[in-house]
PALUMVEX-970980 format. One record per residue (C-alpha): residue number from 1; x, y, z. Coordinates in steps of 0.05 Angstrom, whole numbers. Each point is the difference from the previous one (the first is absolute). Layout:
<nodes>
[NUM; [X; Y; Z]];
...
</nodes>
This chain:
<nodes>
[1; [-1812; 1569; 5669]];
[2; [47; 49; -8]];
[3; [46; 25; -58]];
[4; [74; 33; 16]];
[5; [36; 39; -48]];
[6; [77; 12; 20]];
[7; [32; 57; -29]];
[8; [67; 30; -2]];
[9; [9; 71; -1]];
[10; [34; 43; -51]];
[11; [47; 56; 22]];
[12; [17; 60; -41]];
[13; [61; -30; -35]];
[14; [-43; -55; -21]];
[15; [31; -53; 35]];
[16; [-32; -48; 49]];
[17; [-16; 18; 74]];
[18; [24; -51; 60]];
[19; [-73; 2; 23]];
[20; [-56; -42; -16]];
[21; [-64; 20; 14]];
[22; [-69; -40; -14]];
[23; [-77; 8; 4]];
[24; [-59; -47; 5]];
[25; [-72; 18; 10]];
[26; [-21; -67; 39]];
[27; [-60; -29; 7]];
[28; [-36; -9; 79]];
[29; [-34; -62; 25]];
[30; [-17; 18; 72]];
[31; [-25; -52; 49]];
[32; [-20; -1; 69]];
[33; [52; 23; 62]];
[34; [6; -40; 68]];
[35; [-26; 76; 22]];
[36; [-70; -13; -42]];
[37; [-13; -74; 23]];
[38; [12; 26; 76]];
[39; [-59; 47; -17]];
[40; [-39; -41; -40]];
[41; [10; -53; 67]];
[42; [-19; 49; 48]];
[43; [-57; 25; -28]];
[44; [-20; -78; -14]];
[45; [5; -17; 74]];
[46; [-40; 71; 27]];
[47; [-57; -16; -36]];
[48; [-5; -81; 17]];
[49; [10; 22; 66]];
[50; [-51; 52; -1]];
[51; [-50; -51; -37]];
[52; [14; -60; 45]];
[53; [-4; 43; 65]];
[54; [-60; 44; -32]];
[55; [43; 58; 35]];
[56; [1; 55; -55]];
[57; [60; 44; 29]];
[58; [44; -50; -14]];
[59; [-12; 13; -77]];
[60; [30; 67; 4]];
[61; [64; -31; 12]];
[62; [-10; -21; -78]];
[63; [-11; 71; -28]];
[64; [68; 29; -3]];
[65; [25; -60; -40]];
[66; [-58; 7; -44]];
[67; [1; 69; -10]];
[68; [74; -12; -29]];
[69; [-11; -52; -45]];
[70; [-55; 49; -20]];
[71; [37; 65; -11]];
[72; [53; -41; -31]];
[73; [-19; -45; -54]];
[74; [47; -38; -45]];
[75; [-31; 27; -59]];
[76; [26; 65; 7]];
[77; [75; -19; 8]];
[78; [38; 21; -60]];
[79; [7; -58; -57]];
[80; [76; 19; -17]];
[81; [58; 37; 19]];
[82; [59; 38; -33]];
[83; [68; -27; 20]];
[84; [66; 36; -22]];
[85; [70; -27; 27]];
[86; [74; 24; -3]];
[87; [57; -52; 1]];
[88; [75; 40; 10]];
[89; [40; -40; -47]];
[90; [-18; -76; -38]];
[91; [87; -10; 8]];
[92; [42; 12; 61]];
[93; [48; -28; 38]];
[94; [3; -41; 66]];
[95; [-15; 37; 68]];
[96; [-30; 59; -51]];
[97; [-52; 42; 34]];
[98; [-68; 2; -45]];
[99; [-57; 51; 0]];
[100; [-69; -42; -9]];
[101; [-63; 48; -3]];
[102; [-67; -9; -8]];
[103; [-60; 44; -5]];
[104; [-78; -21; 1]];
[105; [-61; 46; -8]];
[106; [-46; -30; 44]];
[107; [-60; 42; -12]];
[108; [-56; -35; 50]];
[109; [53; -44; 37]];
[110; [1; 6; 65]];
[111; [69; -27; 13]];
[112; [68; -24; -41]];
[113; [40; -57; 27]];
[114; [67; 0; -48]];
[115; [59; -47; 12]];
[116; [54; -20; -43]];
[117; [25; -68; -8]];
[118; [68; -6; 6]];
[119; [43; -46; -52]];
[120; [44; -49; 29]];
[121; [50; 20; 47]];
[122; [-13; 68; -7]];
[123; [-28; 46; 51]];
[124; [-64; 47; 0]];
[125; [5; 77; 43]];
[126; [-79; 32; -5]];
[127; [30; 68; -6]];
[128; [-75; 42; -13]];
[129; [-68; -23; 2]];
[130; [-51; 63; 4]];
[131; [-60; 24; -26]];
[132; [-26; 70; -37]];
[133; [-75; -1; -21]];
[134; [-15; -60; -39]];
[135; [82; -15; -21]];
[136; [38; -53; 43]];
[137; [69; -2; 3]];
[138; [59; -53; 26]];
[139; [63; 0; -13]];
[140; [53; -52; 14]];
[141; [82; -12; -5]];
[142; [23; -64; -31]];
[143; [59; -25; 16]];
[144; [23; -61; -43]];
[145; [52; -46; 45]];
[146; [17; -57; -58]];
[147; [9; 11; -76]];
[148; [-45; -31; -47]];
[149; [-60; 18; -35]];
[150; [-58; 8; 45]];
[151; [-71; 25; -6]];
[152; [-10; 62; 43]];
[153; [-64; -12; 34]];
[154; [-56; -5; -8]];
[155; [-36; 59; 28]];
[156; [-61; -27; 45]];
[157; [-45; 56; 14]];
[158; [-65; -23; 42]];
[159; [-50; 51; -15]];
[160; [-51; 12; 58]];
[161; [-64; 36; -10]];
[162; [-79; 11; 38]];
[163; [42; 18; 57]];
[164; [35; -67; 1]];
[165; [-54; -42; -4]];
[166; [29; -25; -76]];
[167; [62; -9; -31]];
[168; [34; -16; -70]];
[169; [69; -25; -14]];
[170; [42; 20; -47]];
[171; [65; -21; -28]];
[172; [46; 41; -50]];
[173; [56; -24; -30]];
[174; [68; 28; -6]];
[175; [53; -5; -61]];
[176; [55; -51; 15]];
[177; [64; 24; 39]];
[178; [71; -15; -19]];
[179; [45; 5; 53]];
[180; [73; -8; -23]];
[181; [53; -25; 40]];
[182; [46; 45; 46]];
[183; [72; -4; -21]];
[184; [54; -25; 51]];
[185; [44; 57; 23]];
[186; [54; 1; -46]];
[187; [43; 76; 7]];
[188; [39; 5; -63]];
[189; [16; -46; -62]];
[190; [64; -31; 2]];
[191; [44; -30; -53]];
[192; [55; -43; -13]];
[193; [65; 34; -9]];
[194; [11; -33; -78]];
[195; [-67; 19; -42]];
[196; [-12; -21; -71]];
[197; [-59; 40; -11]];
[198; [16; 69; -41]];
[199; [-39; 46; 26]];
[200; [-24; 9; 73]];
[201; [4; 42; 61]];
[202; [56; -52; 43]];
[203; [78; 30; 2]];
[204; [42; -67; -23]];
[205; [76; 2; -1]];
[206; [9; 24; -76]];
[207; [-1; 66; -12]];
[208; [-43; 35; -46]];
[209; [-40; 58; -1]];
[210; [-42; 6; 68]];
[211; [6; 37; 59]];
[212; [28; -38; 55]];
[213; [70; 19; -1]];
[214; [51; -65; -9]];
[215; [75; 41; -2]];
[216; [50; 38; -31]];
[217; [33; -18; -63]];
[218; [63; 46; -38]];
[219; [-36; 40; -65]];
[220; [-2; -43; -62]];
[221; [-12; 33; -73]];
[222; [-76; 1; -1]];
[223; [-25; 18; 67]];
[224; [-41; 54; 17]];
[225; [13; 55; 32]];
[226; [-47; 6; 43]];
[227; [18; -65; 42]];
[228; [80; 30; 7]];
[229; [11; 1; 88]];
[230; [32; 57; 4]];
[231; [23; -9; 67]];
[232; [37; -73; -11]];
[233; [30; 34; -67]];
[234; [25; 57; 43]];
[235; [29; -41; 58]];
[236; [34; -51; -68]];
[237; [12; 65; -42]];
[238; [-29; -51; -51]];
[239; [-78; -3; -24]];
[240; [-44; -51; 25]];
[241; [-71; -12; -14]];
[242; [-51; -19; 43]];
[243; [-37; -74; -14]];
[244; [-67; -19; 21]];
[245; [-21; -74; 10]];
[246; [-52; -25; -61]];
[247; [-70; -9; 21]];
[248; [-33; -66; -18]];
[249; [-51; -47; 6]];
[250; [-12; -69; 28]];
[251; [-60; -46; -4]];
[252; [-32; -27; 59]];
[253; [-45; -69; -1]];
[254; [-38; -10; 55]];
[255; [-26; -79; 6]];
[256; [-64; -3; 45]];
[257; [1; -73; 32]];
[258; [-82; -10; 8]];
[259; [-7; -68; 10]];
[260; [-17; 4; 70]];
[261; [-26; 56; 45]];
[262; [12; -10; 72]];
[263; [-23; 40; 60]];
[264; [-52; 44; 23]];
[265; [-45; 49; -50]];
[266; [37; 60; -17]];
[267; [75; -19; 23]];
[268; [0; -70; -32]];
[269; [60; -23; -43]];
[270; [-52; 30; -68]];
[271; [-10; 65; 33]];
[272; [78; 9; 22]];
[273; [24; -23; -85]];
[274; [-53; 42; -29]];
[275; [34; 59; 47]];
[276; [65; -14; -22]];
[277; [-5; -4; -64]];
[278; [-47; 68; -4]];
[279; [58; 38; 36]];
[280; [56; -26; -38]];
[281; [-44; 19; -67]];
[282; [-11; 59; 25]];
[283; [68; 32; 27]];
[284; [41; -36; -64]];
[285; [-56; 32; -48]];
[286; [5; 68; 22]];
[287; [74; -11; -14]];
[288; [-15; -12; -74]];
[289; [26; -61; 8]];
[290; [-29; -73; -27]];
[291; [-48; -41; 40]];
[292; [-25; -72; -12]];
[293; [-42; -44; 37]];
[294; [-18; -75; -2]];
[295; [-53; -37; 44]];
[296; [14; -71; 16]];
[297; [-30; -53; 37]];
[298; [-69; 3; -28]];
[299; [-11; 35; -72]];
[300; [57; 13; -38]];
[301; [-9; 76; -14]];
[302; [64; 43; -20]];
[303; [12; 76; -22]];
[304; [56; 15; -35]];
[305; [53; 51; 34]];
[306; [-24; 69; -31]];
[307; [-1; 74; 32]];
[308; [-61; 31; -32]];
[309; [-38; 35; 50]];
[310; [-48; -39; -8]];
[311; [40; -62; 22]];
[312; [-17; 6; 65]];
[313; [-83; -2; 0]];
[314; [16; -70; -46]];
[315; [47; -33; 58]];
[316; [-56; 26; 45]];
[317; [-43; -34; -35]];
[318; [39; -61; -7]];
[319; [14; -9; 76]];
[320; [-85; 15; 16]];
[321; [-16; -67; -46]];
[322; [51; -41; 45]];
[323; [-53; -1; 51]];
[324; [-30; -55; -43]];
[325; [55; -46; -13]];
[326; [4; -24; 67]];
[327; [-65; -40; -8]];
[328; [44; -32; -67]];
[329; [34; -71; 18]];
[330; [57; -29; -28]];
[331; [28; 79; -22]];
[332; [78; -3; -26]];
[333; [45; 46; 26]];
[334; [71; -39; -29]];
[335; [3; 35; -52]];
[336; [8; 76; -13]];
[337; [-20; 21; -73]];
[338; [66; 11; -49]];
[339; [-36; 57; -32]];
[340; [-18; 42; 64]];
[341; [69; -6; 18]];
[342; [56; 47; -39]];
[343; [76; -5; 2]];
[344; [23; 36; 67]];
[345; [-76; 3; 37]];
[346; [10; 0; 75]];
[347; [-50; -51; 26]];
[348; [-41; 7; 66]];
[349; [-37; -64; 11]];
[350; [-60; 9; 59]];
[351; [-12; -52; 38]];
[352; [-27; -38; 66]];
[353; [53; -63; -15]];
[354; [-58; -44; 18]];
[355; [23; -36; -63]];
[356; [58; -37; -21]];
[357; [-18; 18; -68]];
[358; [25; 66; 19]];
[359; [69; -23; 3]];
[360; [-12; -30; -70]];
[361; [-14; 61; -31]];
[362; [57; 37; 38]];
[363; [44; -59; -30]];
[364; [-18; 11; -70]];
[365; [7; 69; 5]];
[366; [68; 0; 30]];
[367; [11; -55; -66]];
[368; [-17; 53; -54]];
[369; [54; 55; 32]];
[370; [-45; 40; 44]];
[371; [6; 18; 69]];
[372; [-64; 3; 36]];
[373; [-15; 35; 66]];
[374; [-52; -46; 45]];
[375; [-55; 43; 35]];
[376; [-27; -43; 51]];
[377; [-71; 24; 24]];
[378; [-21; -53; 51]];
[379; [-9; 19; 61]];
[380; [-41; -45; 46]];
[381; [0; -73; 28]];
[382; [-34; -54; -19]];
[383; [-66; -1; 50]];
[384; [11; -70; 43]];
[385; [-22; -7; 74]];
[386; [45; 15; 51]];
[387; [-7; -56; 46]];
[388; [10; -55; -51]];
[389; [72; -26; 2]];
[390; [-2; -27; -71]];
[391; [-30; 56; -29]];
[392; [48; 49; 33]];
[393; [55; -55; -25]];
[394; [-27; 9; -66]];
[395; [3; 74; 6]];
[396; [75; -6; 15]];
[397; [12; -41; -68]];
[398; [-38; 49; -42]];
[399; [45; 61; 27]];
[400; [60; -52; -12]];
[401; [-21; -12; -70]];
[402; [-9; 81; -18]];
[403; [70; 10; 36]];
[404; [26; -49; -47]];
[405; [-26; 32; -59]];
[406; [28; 50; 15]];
[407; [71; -22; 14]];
[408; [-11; -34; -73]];
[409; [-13; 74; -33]];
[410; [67; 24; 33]];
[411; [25; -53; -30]];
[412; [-16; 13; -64]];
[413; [31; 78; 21]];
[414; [-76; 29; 0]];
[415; [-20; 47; 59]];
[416; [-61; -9; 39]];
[417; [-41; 62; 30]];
[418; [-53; -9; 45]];
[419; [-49; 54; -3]];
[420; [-61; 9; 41]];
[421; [-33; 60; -40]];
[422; [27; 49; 53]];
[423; [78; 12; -26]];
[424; [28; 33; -48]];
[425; [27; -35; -66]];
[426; [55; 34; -17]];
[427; [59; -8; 46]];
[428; [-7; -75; -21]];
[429; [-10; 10; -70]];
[430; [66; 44; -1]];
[431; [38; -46; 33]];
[432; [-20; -56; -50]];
[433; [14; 28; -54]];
[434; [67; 13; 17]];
[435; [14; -57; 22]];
[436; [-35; -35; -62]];
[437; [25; 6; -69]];
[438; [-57; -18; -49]];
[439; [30; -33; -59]];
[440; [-56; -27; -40]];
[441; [16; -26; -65]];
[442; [-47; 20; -54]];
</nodes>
């Protein structure tokens, strides 16, 4: 039995370290090595032999392996040990590197077998293992591949003592590890040019009091003095003032279509939304702008557009429990919520378009005055055999009937992206939402 107790250190300003370190003093149950029943077998056979041949040398074949088991009982083979580990971080981010340590004080073992256990689809680097008196150390790198929340281990230590003729096996748990999602590349936030929003960080065509500059204008009563261009009012021999184009803000929805997650572990259609919609939340948050998300397809979960700072650890959130609404039949993903969605928001609906539903919701959006942008994150094949006519026929349809989906959405004047989770976002994003004007009513 063994008992851990995980702490968190405490730096000097009192707030919380990254780290998480542990201890356990663990109790040993050794039992016999392959190494002691090849001795205890030898010595066996020397003296039958000797007896049954009555030759007596052949009995001192049996007195190293007794002499061993002599020197060495299991009595005197320490009855616990003193475990302490250190775990980098409990929260990271895909492809993160994380330090795992551990350190045992083996005082009468003879030998410390350590290995991590790596989490799935993660990888494991042994970066130490060494020795210094009685303390053992090992040290590892994590390196998480998918997000999720994953247990970090266990540490397996195989404790070898009586030079190696027992062993004891322990296992030490580690704290759960949260690995959020990366966030698609997405270079700078982008805005429609008409913004409702009054206060934000995006130059729209009135003028007001930011920074961009938006023209010249001839001096009205008023003005300030500072903004006079001296150099148009000299060439006009008439004061102008300077005006700057108003800074505003828009509100973003991002709709996460997670009724069906198609390809292989770590680039599936899941993995690709969850991207996008971490590096759109990201980029438009930092912008001060308003971000909203909505989860469809399995459970209905929403967060309203906000731009706390804390906004984007809840989206995170939100988008790390979609992993379990693919198991959820019979999801809806018609119908976006009326309250998630304010007068003006700029939709981005992600999705693999392995549903016609899909086009339902688009519908219905287009219906209520909104212009939606379609993300479209799919981006294998079907897997069918590729000597079967009908199944290679059948693959033809299916590309056919995606084709035609698509046609549909241009028909209802909605673009279609297809990102693989390599591109960048924002060329497309500009040119949609110039081309789109979002008139939703209220």
């Amino acid at each position: 039995m063994s008992q851990v107790t995980v702490q968190q250190p405490v730096s000097a300003q009192g707030q919380v370290a990254a780290a998480t370190t542990g201890s356990t003093t663990a109790a040993l149950d050794f039992s016999p090595t392959s190494r002691l029943r090849r001795l205890a077998l030898v010595a066996t056979l020397a003296v039958v032999a000797a007896v049954l041949t009555a030759r007596g040398e052949l009995a001192v074949v049996a007195v190293a392996p007794l002499v061993l088991l002599v020197l060495y009982p299991r009595r005197d083979l320490p009855l616990s040990v003193d475990i302490s580990f250190r775990l980098e971080t409990t929260r990271c981010i895909e492809d993160d590197e994380l330090a795992v340590e551990v350190q045992v004080r083996a005082a009468g073992i003879h030998r410390v077998e350590a290995e991590l256990v790596a989490p799935e689809h993660a990888v494991v680097r042994l970066e130490e293992h060494s020795r210094d008196g009685d303390v053992v150390r090992a040290g590892w790198v994590l390196v998480p591949g998918r997000w999720g929340r994953y247990r970090a281990g266990p540490l397996r230590l195989r404790l070898v003592g009586a030079m190696g003729t027992y062993a004891a096996r322990v296992d030490v748990e580690l704290p759960e590890l949260v690995v959020y999602p990366g966030a698609g590349a997405v270079a700078r936030a982008v805005a429609p040019a008409q913004l409702q929003a009054p206060l934000g960080e995006h130059a729209s065509r009135a003028t007001g009091t930011g920074v961009e500059f938006a023209g010249v204008r001839p001096y009205a009563q008023g003005d300030r003095e500072r903004d006079v261009d001296w150099r148009t009012t000299a060439r006009h021999q008439q004061l102008y003032v300077r005006q700057y184009a108003a800074e505003r803000a828009f509100d973003l929805v991002v709709v996460l279509d997670t009724g069906v997650d198609a390809g292989p572990p770590g680039r599936s259609t899941l993995d690709l939304s969850v991207r996008a919609a971490m590096g759109l939340a990201q980029t438009y948050l930092r912008a001060h702008d308003r971000v909203g998300l909505v989860t469809l397809g399995g459970s209905l979960r929403w967060i309203g557009p906000a731009s706390a700072g804390r906004q984007l650890y809840r989206i995170c959130e939100a988008v790390m429990a979609a992993r379990d609404d693919i198991s959820v039949v019979g999801g809806r993903i018609e119908r976006v919520p009326t309250s998630v969605l304010p007068s003006g928001a700029f939709v981005a609906v992600v999705t693999p378009l392995l549903d016609d539903r899909a086009l339902e919701m688009v519908t219905d959006l287009r219906a209520r005055g909104f212009a939606p942008l379609v993300i479209d994150v799919l981006t294998t094949d079907p897997d069918v055999p590729a000597k079967s006519a009908a199944a290679q026929l059948a693959l033809r349809v299916w590309h056919m009937d995606r084709e035609a989906l698509k046609v549909q959405l241009a028909g209802l004047g909605v673009p279609v992206l297809h990102w693989d989770g390599e591109g960048d976002l924002t060329g497309v994003l500009l040119h949609s939402m110039r081309a789109l004007r979002p008139r939703a009513r209220a």
